[in-house]
C-alpha positions as CSV (number, residue, x, y, z in Angstrom):
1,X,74.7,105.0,119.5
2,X,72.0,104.9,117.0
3,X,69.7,102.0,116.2
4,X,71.4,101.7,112.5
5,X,74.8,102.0,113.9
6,X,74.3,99.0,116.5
7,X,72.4,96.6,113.6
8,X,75.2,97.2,110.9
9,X,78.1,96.7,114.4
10,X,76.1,93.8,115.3
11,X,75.6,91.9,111.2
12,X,79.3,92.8,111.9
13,X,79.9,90.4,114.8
14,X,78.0,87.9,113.5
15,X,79.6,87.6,110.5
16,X,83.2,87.8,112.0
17,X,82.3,85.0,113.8
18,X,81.1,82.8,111.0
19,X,84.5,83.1,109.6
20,X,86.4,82.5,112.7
21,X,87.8,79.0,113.7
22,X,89.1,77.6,117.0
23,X,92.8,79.1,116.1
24,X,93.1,82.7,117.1
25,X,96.3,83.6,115.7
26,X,94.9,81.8,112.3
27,X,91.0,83.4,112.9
28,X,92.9,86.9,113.1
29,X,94.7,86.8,109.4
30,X,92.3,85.6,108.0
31,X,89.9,88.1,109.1
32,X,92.2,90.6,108.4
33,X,92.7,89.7,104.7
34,X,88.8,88.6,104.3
35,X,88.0,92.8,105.7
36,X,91.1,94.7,103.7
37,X,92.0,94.3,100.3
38,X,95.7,94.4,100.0
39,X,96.1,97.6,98.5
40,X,94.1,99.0,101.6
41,X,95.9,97.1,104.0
42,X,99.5,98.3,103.3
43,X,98.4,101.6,104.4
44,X,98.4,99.8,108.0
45,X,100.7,98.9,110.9
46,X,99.8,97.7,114.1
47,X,101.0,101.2,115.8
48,X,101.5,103.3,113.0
49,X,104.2,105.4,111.7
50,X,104.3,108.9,110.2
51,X,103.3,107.5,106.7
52,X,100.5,104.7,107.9
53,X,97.8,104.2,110.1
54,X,97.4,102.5,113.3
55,X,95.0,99.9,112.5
56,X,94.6,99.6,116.9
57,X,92.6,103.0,117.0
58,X,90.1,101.4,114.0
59,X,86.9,100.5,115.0
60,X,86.7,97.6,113.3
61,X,89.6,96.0,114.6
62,X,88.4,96.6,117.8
63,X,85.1,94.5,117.0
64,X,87.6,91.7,115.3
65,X,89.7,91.4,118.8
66,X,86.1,91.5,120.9
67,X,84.7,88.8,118.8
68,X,87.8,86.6,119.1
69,X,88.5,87.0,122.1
70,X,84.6,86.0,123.6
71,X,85.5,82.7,121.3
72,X,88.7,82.1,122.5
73,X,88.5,83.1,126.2
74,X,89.0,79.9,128.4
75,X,90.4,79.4,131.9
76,X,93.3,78.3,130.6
77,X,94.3,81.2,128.4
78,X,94.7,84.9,129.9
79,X,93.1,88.3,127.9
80,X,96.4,89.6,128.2
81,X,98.0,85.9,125.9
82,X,95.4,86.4,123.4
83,X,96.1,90.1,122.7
84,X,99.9,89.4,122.4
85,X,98.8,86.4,120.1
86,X,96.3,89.2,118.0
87,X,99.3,91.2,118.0
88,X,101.9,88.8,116.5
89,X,99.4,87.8,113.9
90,X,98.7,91.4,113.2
91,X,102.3,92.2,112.3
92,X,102.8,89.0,111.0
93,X,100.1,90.0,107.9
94,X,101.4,93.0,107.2
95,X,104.2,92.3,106.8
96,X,103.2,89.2,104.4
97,X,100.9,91.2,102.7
98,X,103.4,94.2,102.5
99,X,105.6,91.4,100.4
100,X,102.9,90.4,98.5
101,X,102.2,93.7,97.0
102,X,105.2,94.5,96.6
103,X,105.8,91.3,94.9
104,X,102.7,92.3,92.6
105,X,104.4,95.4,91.3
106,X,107.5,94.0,90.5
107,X,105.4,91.3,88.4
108,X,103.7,93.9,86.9
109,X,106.5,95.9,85.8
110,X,108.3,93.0,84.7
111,X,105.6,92.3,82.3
112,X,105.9,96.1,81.1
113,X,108.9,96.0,80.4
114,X,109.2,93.0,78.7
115,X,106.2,93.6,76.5
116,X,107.5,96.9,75.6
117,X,111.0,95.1,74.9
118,X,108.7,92.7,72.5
119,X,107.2,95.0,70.6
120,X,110.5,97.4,69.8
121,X,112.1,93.9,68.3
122,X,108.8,93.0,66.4
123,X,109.0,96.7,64.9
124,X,112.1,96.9,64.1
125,X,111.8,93.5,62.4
126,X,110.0,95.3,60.2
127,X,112.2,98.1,58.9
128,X,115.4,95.2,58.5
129,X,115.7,94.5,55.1
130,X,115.4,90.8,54.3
């Protein structure tokens, strides 16, 4: 790996674990929603599927479980609870964030439409006669 590649991986870690807390279910949201915006992020599942990516074969996410788990690593919880717990919080975002958006556009449209409703009654104020 080049000298470049292992400073910006490195700023990377440090800063992912600046924003972590003691909570790693918590620490892993929040992460998640600090790195992708939403609109990136509902192109995401934990496994993937024939329309979305597996977010488990990106880089990055493998750096977020690394640094979480060198926190959160203690005798009295396993590797193999924290990555179920990464997991469950994984899924758990997008799927909130999948509602979110979603919840976005139907805002959106709803303004639309009602603005476009608005402005056919404020024309055709116009052309009544009084």
């Amino acid at each position: 790996m080049s000298l470049f590649r292992l400073h910006v991986r490195d700023r990377f870690m440090a800063m992912l674990t600046r924003l972590m807390n003691d909570d790693p279910k918590t620490s892993m949201r929040y992460l998640l929603s600090y790195i992708m915006e939403p609109e990136v992020a509902i192109n995401f599942t934990l496994l993937g599927t024939s329309s979305k990516r597996a977010i488990q074969k990106c880089r990055f996410y493998g750096c977020v479980r690394s640094a979480l788990t060198n926190r959160s690593l203690s005798s009295s919880v396993t590797e193999k609870d924290l990555v179920k717990l990464y997991d469950m919080a994984t899924q758990s975002y997008f799927h909130d964030i999948r509602d979110k958006v979603q919840k976005s556009h139907r805002r959106k449209k709803e303004h639309v439409e009602s603005s476009v409703f608005k402005n056919i009654t404020n024309s055709q104020e116009l052309f009544e006669s009084p």
